[in-house]
C-alpha positions in Angstrom: -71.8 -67.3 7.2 -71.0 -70.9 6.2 -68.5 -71.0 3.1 -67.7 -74.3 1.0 -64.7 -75.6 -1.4 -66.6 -74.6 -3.9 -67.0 -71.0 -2.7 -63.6 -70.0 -2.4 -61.6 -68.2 -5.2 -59.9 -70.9 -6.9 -59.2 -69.8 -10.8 -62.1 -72.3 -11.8 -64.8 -71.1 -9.3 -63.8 -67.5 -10.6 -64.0 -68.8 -14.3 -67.4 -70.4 -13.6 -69.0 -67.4 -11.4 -67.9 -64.9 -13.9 -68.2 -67.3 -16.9 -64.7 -65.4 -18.0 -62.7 -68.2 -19.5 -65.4 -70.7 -19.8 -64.2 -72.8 -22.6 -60.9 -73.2 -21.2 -63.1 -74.5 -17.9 -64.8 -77.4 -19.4 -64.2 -80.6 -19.1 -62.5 -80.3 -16.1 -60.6 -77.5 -17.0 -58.4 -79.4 -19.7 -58.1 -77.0 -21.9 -56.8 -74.2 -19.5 -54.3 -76.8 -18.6 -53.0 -77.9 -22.1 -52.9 -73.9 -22.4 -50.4 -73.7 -19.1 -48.5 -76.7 -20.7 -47.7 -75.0 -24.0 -46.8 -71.6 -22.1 -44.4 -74.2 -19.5 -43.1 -75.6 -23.0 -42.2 -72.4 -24.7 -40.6 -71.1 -21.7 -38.1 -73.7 -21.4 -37.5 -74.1 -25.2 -36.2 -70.2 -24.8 -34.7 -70.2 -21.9 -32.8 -73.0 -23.4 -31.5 -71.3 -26.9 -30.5 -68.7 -24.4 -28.5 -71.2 -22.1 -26.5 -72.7 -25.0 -24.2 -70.5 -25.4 -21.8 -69.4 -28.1 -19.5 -71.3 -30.4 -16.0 -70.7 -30.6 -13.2 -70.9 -33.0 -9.7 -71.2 -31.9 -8.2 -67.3 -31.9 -4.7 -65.9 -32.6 -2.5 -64.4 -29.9 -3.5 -60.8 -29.4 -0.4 -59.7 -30.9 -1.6 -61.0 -34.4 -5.0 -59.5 -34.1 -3.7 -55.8 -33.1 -1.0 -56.3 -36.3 -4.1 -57.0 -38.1 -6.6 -53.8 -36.7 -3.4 -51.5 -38.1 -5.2 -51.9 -41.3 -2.1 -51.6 -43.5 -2.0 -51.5 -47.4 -1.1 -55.3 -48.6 1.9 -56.1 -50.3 1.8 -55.1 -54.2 -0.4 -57.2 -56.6 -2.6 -58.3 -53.5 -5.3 -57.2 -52.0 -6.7 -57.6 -48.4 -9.8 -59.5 -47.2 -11.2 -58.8 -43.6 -14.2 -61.3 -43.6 -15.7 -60.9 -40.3 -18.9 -61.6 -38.0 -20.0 -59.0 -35.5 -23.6 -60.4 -34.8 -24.1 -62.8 -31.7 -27.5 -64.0 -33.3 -27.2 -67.8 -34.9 -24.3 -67.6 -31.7 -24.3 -71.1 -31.4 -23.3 -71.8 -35.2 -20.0 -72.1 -36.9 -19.9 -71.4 -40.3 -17.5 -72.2 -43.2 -16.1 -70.0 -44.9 -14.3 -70.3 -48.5 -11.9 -68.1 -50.8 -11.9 -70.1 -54.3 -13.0 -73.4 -52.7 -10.0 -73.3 -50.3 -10.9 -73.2 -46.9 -10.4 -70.0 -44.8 -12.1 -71.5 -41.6 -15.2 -71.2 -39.2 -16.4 -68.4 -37.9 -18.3 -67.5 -34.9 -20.1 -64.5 -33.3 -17.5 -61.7 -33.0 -14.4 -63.4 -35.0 -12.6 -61.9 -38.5 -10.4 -63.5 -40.8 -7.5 -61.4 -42.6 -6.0 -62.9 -45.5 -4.3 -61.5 -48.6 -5.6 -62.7 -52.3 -4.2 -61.8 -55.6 -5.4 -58.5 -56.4 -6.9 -57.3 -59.9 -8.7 -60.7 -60.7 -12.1 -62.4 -59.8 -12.5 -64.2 -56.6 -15.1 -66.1 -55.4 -15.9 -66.1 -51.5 -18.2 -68.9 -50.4 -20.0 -69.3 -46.6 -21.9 -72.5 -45.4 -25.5 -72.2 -45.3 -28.4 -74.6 -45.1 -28.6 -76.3 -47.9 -25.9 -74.8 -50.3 -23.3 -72.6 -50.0 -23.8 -68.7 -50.6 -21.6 -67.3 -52.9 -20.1 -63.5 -53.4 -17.4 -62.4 -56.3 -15.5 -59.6 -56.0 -12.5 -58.5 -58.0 -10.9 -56.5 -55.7 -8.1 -53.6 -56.6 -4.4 -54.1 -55.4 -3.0 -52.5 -53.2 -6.6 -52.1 -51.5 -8.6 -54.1 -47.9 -11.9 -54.8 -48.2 -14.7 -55.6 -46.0 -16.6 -58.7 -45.8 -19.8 -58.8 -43.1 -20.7 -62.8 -42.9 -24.2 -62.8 -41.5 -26.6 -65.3 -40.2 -30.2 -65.6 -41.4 -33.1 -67.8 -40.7 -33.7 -71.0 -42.1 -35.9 -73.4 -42.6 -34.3 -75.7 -40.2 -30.9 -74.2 -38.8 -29.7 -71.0 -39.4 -27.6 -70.2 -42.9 -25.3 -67.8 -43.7 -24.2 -65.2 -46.7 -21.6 -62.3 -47.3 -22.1 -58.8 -48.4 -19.6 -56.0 -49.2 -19.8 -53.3 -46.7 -17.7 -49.6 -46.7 -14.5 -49.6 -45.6 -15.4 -47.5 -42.4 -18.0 -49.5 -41.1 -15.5 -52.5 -41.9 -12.9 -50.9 -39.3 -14.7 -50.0 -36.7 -16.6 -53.4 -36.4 -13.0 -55.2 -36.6 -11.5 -53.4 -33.8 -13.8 -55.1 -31.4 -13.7 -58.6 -32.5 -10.9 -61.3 -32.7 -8.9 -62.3 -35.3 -9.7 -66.7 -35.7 -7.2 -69.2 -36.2 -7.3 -69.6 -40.4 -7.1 -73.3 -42.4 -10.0 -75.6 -40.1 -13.6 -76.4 -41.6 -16.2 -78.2 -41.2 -16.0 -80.2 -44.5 
């Protein structure tokens, strides 16, 4: 038996015997390869997100961090603030962050901030985001923490941020495995 190029099982002679994938097969198979570009493409655009890495933030000594995890009540007529991010997705952004337009700093994936504020009047925290800033007010209690979770969300073109109030537990326990940043730097 006598077999030719043609007869051997090449992905076009199967396409064409079994007229499976015809229409990417004309035209010289064109369209199956356009089809393998934009897979090639895709790959390497994830593969590349994923090879970025994260951003980072200058840290404080570990000695400030654990004072920090103890959690203790602030100082009378203040009130505490743990604004943190425990999410590694947006990793390679740093975001602002802003206590009544003064700048606490950037954050990054598994970093908090602890700072005191005067306690029993409004405050407005503020985080970077796409196009504007996202804003949250609080007024909170002296004598009292609270919980901040910054988060990042989808955008349009980069990824924005926002803030939102969570319990007090679910504050703690996502502190005690992140790092306490390095206060006073943004972006702006």
């Amino acid at each position: 038996m006598n077999f030719s190029f043609v007869d051997m099982k090449t992905p076009r002679n199967v396409a064409r015997r079994n007229g499976r994938f015809a229409g990417l097969m004309e035209n010289g198979g064109e369209a199956l390869k356009l089809t393998c570009s934009i897979f090639r493409c895709t790959v390497i655009a994830l593969l590349s997100v994923f090879a970025v890495g994260c951003a980072q933030v200058p840290l404080q000594d570990s000695a400030a961090s654990d004072a920090a995890k103890r959690f203790s009540e602030p100082t009378e007529g203040m009130a505490g603030l743990y604004i943190y991010r425990d999410s590694s997705f947006g990793g390679a952004l740093k975001k602002d962050i802003w206590i009544d337009n003064e700048c606490l700093g950037e954050s990054a994936p598994n970093t908090f901030f602890y700072t005191l504020v005067s306690g029993d009047e409004p405050h407005t925290l503020s985080t970077e985001s796409e196009f504007s800033p996202n804003n949250l007010s609080i007024t909170p209690a002296s004598g009292e923490n609270y919980f901040i979770r910054q988060y990042i969300k989808m955008g349009v073109f980069v990824g924005g941020a926002n803030l939102e109030e969570v319990e007090p537990e679910k504050g703690k326990l996502a502190v005690l495995k992140l790092n306490l940043a390095k206060s006073g730097s943004c972006s702006r």
